[in-house]
C-alpha positions as CSV (number, residue, x, y, z in Angstrom):
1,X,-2.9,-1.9,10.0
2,X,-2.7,1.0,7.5
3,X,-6.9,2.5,6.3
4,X,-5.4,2.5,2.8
5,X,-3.0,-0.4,1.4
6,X,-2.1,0.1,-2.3
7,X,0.0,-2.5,-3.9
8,X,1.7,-2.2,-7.3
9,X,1.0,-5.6,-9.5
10,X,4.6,-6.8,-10.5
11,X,2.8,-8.8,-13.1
12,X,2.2,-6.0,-15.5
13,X,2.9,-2.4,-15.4
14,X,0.5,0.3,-14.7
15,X,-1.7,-2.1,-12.8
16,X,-2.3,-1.1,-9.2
17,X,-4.6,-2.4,-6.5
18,X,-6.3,-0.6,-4.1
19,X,-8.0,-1.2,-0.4
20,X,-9.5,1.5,1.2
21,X,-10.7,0.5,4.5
22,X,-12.3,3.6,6.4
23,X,-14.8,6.3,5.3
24,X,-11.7,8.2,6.6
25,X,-9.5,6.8,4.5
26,X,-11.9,7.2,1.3
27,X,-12.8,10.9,2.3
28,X,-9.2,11.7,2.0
29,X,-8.2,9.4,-1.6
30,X,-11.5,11.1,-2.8
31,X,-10.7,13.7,-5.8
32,X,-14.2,15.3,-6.3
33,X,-12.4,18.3,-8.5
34,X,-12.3,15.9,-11.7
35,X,-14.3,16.0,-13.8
36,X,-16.6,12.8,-13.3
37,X,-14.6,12.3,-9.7
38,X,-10.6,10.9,-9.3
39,X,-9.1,8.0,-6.5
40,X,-5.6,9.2,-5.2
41,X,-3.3,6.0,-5.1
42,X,-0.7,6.1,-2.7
43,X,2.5,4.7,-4.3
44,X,6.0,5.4,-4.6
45,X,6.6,5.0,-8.6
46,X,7.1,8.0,-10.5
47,X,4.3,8.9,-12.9
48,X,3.3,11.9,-15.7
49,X,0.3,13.3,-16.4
50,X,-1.7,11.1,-18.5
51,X,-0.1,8.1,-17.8
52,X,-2.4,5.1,-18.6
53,X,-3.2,3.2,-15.6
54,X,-5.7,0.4,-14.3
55,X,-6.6,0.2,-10.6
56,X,-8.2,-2.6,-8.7
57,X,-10.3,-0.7,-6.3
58,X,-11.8,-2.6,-2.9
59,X,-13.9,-0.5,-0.8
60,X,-14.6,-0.7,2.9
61,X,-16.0,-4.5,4.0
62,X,-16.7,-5.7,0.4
63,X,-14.5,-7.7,-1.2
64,X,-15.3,-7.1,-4.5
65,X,-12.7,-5.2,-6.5
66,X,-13.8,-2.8,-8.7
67,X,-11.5,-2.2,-12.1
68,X,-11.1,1.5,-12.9
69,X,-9.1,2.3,-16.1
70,X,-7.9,6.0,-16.6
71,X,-5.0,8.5,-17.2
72,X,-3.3,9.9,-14.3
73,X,-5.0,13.0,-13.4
74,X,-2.5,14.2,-10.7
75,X,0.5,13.7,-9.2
76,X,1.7,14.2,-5.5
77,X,5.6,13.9,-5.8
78,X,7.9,12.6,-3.0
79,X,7.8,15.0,0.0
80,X,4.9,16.9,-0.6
81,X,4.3,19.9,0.7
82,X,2.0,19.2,3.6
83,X,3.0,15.9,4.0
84,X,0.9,14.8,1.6
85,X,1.4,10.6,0.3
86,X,3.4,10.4,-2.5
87,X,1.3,8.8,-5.0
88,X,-1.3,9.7,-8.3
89,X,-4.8,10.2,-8.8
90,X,-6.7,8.9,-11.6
91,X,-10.2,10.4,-13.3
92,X,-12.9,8.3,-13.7
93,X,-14.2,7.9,-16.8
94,X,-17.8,8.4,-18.3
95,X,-18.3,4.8,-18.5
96,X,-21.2,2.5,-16.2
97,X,-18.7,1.2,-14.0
98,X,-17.3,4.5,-12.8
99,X,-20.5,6.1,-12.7
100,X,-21.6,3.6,-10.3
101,X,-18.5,4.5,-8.5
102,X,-18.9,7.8,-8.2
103,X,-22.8,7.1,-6.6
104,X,-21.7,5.2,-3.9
105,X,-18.8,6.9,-2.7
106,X,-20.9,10.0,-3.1
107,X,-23.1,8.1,-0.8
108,X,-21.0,6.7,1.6
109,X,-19.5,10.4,2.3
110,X,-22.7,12.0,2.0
111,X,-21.9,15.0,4.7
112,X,-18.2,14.9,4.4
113,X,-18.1,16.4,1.2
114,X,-18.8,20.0,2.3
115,X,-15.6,19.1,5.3
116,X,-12.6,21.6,5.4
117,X,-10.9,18.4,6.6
118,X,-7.1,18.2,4.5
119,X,-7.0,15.2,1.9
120,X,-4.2,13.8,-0.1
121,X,-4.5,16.0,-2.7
122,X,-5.7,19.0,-0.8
């Protein structure tokens, strides 16, 4: 079983959700360059810069899924260099619910931060 699922919603466009299983698996979708912090979603879709999208984030054990709307903030194209996952990252936005976010992934990665350890964006 894969650390990371991301599922596009057929329902509607531009909705995507999101389990991240591991402090592994968060440590590498974790985009602490943006502004405010960014979530790299794996997913083979094309999308632009800016691109409005919403993402149903699940983190580790808890089942609760946490809504984070935002513009595409990055974009890892098929074949990568590195062999990075083809996919997007989105900022957060200065809004409560990302804030919160940002704490506790903050928290759950506490020393990883500082790693040298390869991500999927970098």
């Amino acid at each position: 079983m894969s650390e990371i699922a991301s599922e596009h919603a057929v329902a509607r466009p531009g909705v995507f959700s999101l389990v991240i299983r591991t402090k592994a698996a968060l440590y590498a979708a974790w985009i602490p360059l943006l502004r405010g912090g960014g979530i790299f979603v794996p997913s083979t879709r094309e999308h632009r810069l800016g691109d409005d999208v919403m993402v149903l984030l699940s983190l580790l054990d808890d089942n609760v899924k946490i809504p984070i709307q935002g513009h595409v903030a990055w974009v890892n194209p098929a074949h990568a260099a590195s062999n990075r996952p083809q996919g997007f990252g989105v900022q957060l936005q200065d809004n409560e619910t990302c804030r919160e976010l940002r704490k506790r992934v903050e928290g759950l990665l506490a020393g990883a931060l500082q790693s040298a350890r390869p991500t999927h964006t970098l």
